[in-house]
Structures are given as structure tokens and as C-alpha cells.
C-alpha positions in Angstrom: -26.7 22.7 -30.0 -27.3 26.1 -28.2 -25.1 27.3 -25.4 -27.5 26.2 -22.8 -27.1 22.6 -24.0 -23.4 22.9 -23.9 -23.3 24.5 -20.8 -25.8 21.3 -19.5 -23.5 18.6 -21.3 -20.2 19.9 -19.9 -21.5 19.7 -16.2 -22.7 16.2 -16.7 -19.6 15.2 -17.7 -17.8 16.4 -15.7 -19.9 15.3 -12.5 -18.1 12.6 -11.0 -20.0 9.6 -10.6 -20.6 7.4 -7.5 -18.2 4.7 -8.7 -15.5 7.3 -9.4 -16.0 9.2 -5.7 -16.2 5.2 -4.1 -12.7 4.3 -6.0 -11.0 7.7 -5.6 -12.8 7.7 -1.1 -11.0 3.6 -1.0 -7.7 4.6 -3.1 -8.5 2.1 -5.5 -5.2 1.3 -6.4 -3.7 1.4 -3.2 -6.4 -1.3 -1.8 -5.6 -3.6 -4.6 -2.0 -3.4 -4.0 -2.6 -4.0 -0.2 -4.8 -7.2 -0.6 -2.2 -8.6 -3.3 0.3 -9.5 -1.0 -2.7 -11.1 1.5 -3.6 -13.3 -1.4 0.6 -14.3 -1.7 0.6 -15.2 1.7 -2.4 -17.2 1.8 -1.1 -19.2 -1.4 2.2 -20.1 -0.1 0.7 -20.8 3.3 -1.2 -23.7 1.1 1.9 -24.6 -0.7 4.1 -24.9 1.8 1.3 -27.2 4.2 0.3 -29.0 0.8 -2.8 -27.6 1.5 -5.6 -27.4 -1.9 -7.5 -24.1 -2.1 -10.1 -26.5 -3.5 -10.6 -27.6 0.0 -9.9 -24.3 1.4 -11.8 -22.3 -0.5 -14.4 -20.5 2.5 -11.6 -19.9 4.1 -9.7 -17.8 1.4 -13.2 -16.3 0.8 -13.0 -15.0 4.4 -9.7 -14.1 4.6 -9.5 -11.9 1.1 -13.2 -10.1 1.9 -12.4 -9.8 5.6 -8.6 -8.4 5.1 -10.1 -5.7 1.8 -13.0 -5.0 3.9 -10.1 -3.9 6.6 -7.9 -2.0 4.5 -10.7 -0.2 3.0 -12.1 0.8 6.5 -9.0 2.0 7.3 -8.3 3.7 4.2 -11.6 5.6 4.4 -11.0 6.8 7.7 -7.5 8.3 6.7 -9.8 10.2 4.2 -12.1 11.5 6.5 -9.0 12.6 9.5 -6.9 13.9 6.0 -9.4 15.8 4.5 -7.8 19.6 5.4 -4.7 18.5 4.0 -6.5 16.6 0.9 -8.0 20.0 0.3 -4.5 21.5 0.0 -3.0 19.2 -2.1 -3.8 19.0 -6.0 -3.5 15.5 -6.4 -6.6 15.2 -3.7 -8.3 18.0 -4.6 -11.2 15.7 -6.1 -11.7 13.4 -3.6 -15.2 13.3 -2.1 -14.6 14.3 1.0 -12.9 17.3 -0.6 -15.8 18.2 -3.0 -18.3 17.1 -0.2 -19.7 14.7 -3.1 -20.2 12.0 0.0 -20.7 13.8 4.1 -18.1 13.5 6.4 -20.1 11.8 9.0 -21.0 9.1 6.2 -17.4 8.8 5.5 -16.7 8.0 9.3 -19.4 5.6 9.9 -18.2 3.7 7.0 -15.0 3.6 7.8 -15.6 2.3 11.7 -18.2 -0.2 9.8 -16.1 -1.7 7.1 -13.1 -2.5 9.7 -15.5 -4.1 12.6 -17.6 -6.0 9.4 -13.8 -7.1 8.6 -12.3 -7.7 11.7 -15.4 -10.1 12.3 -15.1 -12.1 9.1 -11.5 -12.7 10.2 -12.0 -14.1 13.3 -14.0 -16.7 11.4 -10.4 -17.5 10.4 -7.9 -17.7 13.0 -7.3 -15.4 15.8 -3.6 -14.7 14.9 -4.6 -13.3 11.4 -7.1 -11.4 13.1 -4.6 -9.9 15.3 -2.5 -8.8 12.5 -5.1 -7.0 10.9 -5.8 -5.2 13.7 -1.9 -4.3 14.1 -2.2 -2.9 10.4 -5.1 -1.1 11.3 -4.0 0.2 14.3 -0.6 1.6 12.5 -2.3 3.3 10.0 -5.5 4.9 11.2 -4.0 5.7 14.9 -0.1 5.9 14.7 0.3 7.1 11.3 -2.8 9.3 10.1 -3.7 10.6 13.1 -0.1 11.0 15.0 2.9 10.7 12.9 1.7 11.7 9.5 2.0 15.7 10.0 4.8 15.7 13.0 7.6 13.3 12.2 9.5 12.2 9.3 9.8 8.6 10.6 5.8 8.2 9.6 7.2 6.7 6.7 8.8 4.4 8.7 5.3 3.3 11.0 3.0 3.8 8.0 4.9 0.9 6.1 4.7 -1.7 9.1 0.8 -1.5 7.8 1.5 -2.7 4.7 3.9 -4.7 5.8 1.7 -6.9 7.5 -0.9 -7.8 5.0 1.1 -11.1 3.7 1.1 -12.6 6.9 -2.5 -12.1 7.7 -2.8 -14.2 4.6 -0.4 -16.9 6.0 -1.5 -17.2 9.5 -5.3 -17.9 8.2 -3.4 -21.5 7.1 -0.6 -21.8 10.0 1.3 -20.0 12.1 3.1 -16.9 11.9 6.4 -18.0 13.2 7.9 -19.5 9.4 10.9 -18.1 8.1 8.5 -17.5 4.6 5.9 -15.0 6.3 8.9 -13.1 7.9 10.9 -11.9 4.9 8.0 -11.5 3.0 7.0 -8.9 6.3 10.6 -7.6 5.8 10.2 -7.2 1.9 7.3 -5.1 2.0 8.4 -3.0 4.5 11.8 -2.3 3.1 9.9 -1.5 -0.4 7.5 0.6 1.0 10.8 3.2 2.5 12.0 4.2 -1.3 8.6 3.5 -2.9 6.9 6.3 -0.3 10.4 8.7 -0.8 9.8 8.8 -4.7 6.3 9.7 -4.8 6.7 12.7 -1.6 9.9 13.8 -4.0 7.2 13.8 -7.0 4.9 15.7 -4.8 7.2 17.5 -2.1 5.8 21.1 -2.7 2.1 19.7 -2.5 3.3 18.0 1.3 4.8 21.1 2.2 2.2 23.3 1.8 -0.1 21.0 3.7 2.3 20.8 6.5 3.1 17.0 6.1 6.1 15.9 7.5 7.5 13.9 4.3 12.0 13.2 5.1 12.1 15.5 1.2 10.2 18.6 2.8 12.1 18.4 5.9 15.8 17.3 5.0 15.9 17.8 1.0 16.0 15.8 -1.5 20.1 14.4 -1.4 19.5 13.0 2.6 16.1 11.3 0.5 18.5 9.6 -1.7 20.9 8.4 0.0 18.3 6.6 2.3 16.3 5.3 -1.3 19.8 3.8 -1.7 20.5 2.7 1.5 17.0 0.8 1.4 17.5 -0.5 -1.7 20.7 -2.3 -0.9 18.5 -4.5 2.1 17.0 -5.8 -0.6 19.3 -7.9 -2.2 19.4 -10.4 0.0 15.7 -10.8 0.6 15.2 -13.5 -2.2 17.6 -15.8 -1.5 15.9 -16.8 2.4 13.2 -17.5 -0.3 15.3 -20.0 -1.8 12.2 -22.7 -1.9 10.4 -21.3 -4.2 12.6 -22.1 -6.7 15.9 -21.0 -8.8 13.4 -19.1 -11.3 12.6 -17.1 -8.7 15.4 -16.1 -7.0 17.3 -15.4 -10.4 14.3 -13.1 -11.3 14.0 -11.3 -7.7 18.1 -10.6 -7.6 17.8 -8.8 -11.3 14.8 -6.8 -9.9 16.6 -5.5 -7.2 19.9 -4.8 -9.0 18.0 -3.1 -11.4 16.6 -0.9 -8.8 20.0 -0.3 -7.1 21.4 1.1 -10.5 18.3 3.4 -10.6 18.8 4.4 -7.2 22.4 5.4 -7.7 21.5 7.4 -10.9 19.6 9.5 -8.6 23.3 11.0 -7.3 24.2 12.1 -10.8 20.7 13.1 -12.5 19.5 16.9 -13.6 16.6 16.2 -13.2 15.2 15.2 -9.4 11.6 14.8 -10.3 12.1 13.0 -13.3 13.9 10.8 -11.9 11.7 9.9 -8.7 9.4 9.4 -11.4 11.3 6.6 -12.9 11.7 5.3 -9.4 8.3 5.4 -8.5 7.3 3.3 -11.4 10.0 1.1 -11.0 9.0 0.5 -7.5 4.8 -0.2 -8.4 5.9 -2.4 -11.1 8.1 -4.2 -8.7 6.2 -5.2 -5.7 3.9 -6.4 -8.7 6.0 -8.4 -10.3 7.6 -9.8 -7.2 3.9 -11.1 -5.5 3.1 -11.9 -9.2 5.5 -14.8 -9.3 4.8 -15.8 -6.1 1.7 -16.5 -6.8 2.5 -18.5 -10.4 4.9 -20.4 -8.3 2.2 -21.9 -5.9 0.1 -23.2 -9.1 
């Protein structure tokens, strides 16, 4: 092989692919973890009516496409509104509104067209889990992205009631909102989201600061981060145990999760090593909220 062919194979190769720039544009990951807590609330909704999916099966189909096709709208637009400070950051260097892999303008439209498509599937469902979409929505694209995200510390604090919401537009597509069930799980993914955000803007706190992002660990330092990973920790331990009918399994599992993220957290006041150990806490914290929604899930089968 001469050095033209080399020179050829190493740019195909390392051309990104549409399916890489489409994951890497709807934060593949993220979106997954967003509509896994829409699918916990929808399944508990059925347990706790003694409702079948068998005989609600369109509806979940409505409510899991409508909710993704949300999430992803509104992840795609924070792309195209973030794109100078993706371009700053290395860990968004490669996105493809970066490289210009996929145009801005293309990367709007979709965005507006995959929340309205989604918005509209979920009013096929019920107009409360419609309204909670929208709420997410709304957080994140308008109050978080767009206002919050690069002036205040507390966006951490509005960006998470987005997430937060996502298990009871699964719920309130089967009954009402207003069930003790829908409301701690609202109040678990908020709370998670607080340390879970801290540990990865600690991981990436030089990268925020150059792009002038308001992250509490650029602004106050890394100890005031802590102490509120902590402090948000703690609120956990209660959680599971308003959750006490899904079983003793359950609970017993939940509490050790949580204590075993308390101990993390307060290893943070006596480690060397900061990054490192928001690291650890960032993994703890993925695996987690997996884990949690996970059994949630099993225990509705």
C-alpha cells in the first residue's frame, strides 16, 4: 500500500458516519437515560391500577415514541443554541454541529419538528402527560439552555426539574398525577440529578470555564460542590421507604444504594485526588439511577 492509499484509508476512517453524528447530535446516552424513567412510570402506573400492558399496549407505544421523540427535539435544539460553547469544550468538539457534519438550520428544524411530532402523539394519550412534557421541554430548551445555562449556578437546579419530570409523563398516560408513587419518584430524579450534574462539571470544570458556563465548581470551587453533593445525598435516604409498596426487596436494595453513595460522598472531604474522585461519583451516580428504575421495572412483572 503506497502513501496515497494510506493517506485515503485514514480519512475514511476516521470520517464519522451518519449514525455516529445522529447519536452524538441526540446525546445518545442521555436520551436513553431520559426515556427509562418514562417507561418506570408507565409500568407502575399499570401495576398499581392492575392494569395489563397487553391491553395497553398503543398506548405505551404512544407514550415511549411521543416522550423520546420530545426529549430528542429538545436535546437537538440545546445542540444547535450550545454550539459556540460545544466548540470550546473538548468533550464536544466532534459534535456535528461543531464539525458542520449536519447545517445548523437542519439542526433547528429538526429539533422544532421532533418536539411538535412528539407533543402530538402525546396528546393521543392524555392531556396531563402532555402537559408534563411540555414543562420538561420548556425547562430545558427555554429556562435552562437558553437562560440559565451560562448566567447562574442554580441551572443545575432548573435543568434537573426536566428530567425530573419524565416518570410522571409515563404515569399520568394511565391515571392521574396526584399519587404519592409519581411524586417521590419526581423528587428522586431531581435530587439525583444535583450530585450526578456536580461530578461530571468537577470532571470537566476547566472545559465549563473556558466556555463561560456557569457550573457551582467554576464559580464557587470544588469544597462549596461537595458539601452540596453531600448535602443532596443525605435527601435520599428517605426516598425509598414512601415507596414501601413495591416491596421489602426493594427498599432494602434502594437504602444500601444510597448509603453507599453517602460514604462516597463523604470521601470526597478527605481525597487527594478531586477529579478522581468525581470520577468515582459520576459512575456511581449513572449506575445508580440505573439500577434504581431497573428494579422498578422487574418489580411490576
Amino acid at each position: 500500500m503506497n502513501k496515497s492509499e494510506i493517506s485515503i484509508t485514514i480519512e475514511q476512517n476516521s470520517t464519522p458516519t451518519l449514525l455516529l453524528d445522529l447519536l452524538s447530535l441526540f446525546k445518545g446516552l442521555v436520551l436513553v437515560f431520559n426515556v427509562l424513567p418514562v417507561l418506570a412510570g408507565f409500568m407502575l402506573a399499570l401495576h398499581f391500577t392492575n392494569a395489563t400492558l397487553t391491553e395497553s399496549w398503543e398506548l405505551f407505544l404512544l407514550t415511549i415514541i411521543g416522550s423520546t421523540l420530545v426529549m430528542g427535539g429538545a436535546l437537538v435544539l440545546n445542540n444547535w443554541y450550545d454550539v459556540d460553547i460545544d466548540s470550546v469544550m473538548d468533550r464536544t468538539k466532534k459534535r456535528p454541529t461543531v464539525t458542520g457534519h449536519i447545517p445548523l438550520n437542519v439542526v433547528l428544524i429538526l429539533g422544532i419538528a421532533l418536539s411538535i411530532f412528539g407533543l402530538i402523539l402525546l396528546l393521543f394519550t392524555t392531556v396531563e402527560a402532555t402537559i408534563y412534557a411540555l414543562i420538561g421541554w420548556f425547562t430545558y430548551v427555554v429556562l435552562y439552555t437558553m437562560w440559565s445555562k451560562r448566567r447562574y449556578t442554580l441551572n443545575t437546579v432548573i435543568g434537573s426539574v426536566s428530567g425530573a419530570v419524565t416518570p410522571l409523563i409515563g404515569w399520568t398516560a394511565i391515571d392521574s398525577g396526584f399519587h404519592l408513587v409519581p411524586i417521590v419518584l419526581f423528587l428522586l430524579l431531581f435530587i439525583w440529578q444535583m450530585p450526578h450534574t456536580f461530578a461530571i462539571a468537577m470532571k470537566k470544570c476547566n472545559e465549563y470555564s473556558a466556555a463561560g458556563v456557569a457550573m457551582l465548581p467554576v464559580v464557587h470551587g470544588f469544597e462549596m460542590t461537595k458539601r452540596q453533593m453531600f448535602v443532596y445525598t443525605i435527601c435520599l435516604l428517605p426516598l425509598p421507604f414512601y415507596l414501601a409498596s413495591l416491596g421489602t426487596v426493594f427498599i432494602v436494595l434502594a437504602t444500601l444504594l444510597n448509603i453507599g453513595w453517602v460514604i462516597v460522598s463523604i470521601r470526597g472531604f478527605f481525597t487527594k485526588n478531586d477529579l478522581k474522585w468525581a470520577h468515582v461519583n459520576f459512575l456511581y451516580s449513572v449506575n445508580y439511577i440505573m439500577i434504581i428504575f431497573l428494579m422498578m421495572v422487574v418489580v411490576t412483572l
